[in-house]
PyMOL CGO cylinders between C-alpha atoms (Angstrom):
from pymol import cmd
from pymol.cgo import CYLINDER

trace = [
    CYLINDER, 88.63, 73.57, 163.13, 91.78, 71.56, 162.85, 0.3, 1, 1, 1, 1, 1, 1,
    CYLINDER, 91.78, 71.56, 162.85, 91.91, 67.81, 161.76, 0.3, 1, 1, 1, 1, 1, 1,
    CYLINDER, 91.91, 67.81, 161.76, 94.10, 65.39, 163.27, 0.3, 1, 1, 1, 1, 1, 1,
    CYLINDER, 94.10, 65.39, 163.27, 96.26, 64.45, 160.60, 0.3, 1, 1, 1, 1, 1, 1,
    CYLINDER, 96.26, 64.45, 160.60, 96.97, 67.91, 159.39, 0.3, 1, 1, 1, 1, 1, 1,
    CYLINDER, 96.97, 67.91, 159.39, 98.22, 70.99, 160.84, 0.3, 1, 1, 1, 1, 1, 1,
    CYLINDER, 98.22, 70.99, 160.84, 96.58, 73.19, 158.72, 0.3, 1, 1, 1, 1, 1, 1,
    CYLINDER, 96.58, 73.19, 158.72, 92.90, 74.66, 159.45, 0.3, 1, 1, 1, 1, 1, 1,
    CYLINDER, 92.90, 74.66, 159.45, 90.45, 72.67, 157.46, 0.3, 1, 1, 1, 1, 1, 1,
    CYLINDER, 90.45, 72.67, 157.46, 88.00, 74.60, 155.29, 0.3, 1, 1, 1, 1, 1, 1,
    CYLINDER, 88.00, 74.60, 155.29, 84.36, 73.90, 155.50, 0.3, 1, 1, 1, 1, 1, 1,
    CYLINDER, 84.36, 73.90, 155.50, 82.89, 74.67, 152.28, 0.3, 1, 1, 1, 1, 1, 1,
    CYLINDER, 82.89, 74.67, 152.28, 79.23, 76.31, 152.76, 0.3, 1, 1, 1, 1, 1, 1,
    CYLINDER, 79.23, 76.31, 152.76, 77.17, 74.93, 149.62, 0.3, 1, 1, 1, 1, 1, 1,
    CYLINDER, 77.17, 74.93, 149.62, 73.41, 76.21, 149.20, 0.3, 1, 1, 1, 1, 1, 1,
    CYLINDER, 73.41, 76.21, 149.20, 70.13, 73.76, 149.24, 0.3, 1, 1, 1, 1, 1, 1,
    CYLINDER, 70.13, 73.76, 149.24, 69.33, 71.88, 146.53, 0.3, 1, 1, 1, 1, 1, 1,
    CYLINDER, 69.33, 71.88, 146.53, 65.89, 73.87, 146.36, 0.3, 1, 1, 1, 1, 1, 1,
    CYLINDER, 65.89, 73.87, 146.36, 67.87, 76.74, 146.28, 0.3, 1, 1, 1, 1, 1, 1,
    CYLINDER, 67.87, 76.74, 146.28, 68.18, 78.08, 142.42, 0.3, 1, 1, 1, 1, 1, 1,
    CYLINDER, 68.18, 78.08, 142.42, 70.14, 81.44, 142.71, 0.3, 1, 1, 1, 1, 1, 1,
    CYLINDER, 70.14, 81.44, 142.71, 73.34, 80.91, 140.95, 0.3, 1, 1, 1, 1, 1, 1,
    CYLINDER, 73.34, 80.91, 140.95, 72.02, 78.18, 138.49, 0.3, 1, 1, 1, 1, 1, 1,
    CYLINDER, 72.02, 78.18, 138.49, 71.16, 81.24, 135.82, 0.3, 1, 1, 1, 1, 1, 1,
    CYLINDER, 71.16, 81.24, 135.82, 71.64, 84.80, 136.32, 0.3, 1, 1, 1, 1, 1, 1,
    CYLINDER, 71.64, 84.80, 136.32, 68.02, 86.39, 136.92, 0.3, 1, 1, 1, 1, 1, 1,
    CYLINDER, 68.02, 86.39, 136.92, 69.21, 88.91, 133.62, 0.3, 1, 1, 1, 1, 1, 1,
    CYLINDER, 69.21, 88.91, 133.62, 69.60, 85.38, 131.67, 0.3, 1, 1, 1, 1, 1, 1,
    CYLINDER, 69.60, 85.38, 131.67, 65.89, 84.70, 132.87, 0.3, 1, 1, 1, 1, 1, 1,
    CYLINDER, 65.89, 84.70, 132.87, 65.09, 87.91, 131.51, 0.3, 1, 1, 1, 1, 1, 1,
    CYLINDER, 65.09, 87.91, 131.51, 67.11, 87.40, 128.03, 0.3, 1, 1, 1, 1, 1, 1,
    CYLINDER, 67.11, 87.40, 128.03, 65.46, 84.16, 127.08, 0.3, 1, 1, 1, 1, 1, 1,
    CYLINDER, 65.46, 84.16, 127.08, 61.79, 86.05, 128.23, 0.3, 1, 1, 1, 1, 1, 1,
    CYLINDER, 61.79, 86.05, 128.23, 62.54, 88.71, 125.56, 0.3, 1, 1, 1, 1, 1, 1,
    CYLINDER, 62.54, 88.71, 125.56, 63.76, 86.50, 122.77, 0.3, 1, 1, 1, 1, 1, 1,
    CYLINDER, 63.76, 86.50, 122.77, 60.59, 84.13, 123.55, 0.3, 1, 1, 1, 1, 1, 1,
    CYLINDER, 60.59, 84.13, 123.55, 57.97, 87.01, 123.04, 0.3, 1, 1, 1, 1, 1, 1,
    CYLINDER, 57.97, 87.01, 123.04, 60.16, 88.04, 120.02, 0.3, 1, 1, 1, 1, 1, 1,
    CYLINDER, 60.16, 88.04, 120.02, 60.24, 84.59, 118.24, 0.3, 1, 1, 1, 1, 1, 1,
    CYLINDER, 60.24, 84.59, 118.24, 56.57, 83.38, 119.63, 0.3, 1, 1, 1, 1, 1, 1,
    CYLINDER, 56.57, 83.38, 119.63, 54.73, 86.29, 119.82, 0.3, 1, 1, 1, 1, 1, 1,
    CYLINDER, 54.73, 86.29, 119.82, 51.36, 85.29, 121.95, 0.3, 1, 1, 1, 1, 1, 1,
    CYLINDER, 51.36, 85.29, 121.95, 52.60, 82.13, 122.13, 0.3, 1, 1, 1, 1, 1, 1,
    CYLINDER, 52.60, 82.13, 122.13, 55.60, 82.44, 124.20, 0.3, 1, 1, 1, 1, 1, 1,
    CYLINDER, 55.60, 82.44, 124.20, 54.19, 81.83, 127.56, 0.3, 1, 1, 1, 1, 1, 1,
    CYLINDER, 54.19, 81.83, 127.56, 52.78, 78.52, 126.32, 0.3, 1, 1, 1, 1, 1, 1,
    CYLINDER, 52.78, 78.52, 126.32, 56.02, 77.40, 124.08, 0.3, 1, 1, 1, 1, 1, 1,
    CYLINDER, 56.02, 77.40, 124.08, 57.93, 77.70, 127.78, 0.3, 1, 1, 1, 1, 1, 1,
    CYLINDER, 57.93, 77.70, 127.78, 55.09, 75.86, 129.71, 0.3, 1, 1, 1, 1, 1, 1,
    CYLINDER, 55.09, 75.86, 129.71, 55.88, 73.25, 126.94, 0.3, 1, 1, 1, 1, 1, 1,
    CYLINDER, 55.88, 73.25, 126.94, 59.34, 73.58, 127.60, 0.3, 1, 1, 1, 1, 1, 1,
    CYLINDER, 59.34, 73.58, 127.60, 58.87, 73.20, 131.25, 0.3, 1, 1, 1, 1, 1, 1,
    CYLINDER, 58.87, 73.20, 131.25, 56.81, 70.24, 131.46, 0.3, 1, 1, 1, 1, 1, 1,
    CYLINDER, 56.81, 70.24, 131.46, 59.12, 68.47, 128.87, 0.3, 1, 1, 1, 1, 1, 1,
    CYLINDER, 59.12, 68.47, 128.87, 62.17, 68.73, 131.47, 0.3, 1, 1, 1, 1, 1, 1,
    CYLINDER, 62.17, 68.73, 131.47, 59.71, 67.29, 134.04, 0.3, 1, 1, 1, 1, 1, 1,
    CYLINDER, 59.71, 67.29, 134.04, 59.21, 64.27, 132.09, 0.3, 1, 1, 1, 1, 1, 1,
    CYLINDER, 59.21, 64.27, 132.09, 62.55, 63.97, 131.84, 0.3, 1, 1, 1, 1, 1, 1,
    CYLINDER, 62.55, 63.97, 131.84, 63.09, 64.54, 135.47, 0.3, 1, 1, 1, 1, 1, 1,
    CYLINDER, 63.09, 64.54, 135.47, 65.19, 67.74, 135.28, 0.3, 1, 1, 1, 1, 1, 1,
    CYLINDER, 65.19, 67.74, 135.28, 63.09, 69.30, 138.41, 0.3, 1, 1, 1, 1, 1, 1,
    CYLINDER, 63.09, 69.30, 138.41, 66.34, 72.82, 138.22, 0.3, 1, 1, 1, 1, 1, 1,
    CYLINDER, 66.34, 72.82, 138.22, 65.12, 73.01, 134.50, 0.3, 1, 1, 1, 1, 1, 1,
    CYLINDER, 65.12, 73.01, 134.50, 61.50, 73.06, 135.07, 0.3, 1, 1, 1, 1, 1, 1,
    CYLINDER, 61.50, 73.06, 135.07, 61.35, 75.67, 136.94, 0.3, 1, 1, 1, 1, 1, 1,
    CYLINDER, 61.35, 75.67, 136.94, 63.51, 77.71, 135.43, 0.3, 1, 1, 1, 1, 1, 1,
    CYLINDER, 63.51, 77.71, 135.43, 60.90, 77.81, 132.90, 0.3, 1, 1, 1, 1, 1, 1,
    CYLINDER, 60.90, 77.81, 132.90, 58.75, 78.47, 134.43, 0.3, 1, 1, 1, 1, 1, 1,
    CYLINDER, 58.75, 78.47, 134.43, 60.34, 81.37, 135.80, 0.3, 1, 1, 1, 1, 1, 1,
    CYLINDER, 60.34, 81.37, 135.80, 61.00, 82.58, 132.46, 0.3, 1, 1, 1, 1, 1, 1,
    CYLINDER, 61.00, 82.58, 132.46, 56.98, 81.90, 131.69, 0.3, 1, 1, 1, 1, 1, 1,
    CYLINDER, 56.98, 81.90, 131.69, 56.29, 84.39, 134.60, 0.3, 1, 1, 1, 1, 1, 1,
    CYLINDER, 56.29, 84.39, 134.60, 58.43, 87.04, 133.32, 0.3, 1, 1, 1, 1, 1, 1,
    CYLINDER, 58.43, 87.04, 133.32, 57.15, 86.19, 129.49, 0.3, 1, 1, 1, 1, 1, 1,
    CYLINDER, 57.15, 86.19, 129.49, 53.93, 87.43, 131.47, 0.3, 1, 1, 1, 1, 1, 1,
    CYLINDER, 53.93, 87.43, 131.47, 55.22, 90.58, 133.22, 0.3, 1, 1, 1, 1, 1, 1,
    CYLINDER, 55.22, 90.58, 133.22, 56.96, 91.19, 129.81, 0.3, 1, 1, 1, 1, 1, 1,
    CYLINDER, 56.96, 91.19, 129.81, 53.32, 90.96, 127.66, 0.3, 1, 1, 1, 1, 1, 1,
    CYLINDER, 53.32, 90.96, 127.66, 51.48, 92.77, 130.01, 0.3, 1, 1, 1, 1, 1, 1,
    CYLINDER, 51.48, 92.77, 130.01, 51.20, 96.55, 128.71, 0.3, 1, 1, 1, 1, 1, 1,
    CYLINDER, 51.20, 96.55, 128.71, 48.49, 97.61, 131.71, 0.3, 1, 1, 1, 1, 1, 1,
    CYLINDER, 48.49, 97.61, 131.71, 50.09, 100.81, 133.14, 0.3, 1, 1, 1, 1, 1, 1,
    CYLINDER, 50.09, 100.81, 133.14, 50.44, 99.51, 136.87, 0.3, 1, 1, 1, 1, 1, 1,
    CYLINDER, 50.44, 99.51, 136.87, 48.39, 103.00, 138.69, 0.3, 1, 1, 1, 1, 1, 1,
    CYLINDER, 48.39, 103.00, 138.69, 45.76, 105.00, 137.65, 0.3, 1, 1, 1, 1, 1, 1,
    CYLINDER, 45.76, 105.00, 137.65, 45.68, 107.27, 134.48, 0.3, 1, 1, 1, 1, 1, 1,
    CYLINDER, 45.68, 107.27, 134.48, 46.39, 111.01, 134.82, 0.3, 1, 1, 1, 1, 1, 1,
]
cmd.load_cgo(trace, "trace")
């Protein structure tokens, strides 16, 4: 596409939807803060985030609640020692 002033293409830069959270942290990031949570909070952890996320939605940070609570679902899959098949 070429504007009319310029005779140089013009770049259209493609930018993601605002729902859209890949790129705001790194999923290993997610994982990072999961691990230090259950580390620091033991049993606690899942609820200390859940605290964590609905602070940043009183505060109207929507990106920051639910990173949270992304990092409370991985607290979970972190905590949860139940071999995933049966037994041999």
């Amino acid at each position: 596409m070429r504007s009319r002033t310029s005779k140089f293409p013009v770049l259209n830069v493609y930018t993601r939807a605002p729902s859209s959270l890949r790129g705001v942290i790194p999923e290993i990031d997610i994982w990072r803060v999961a691990n230090l949570m259950l580390k620091r909070y033991g049993d606690r952890a899942r609820q200390e985030s859940a605290r964590h996320a609905d602070e940043l939605w009183a505060a109207g940070d929507a990106t920051g609640e639910v990173i949270w609570l992304r990092i409370g679902d991985v607290i979970a899959q972190l905590a949860n020692t139940t071999p995933p098949g049966p037994l041999h």
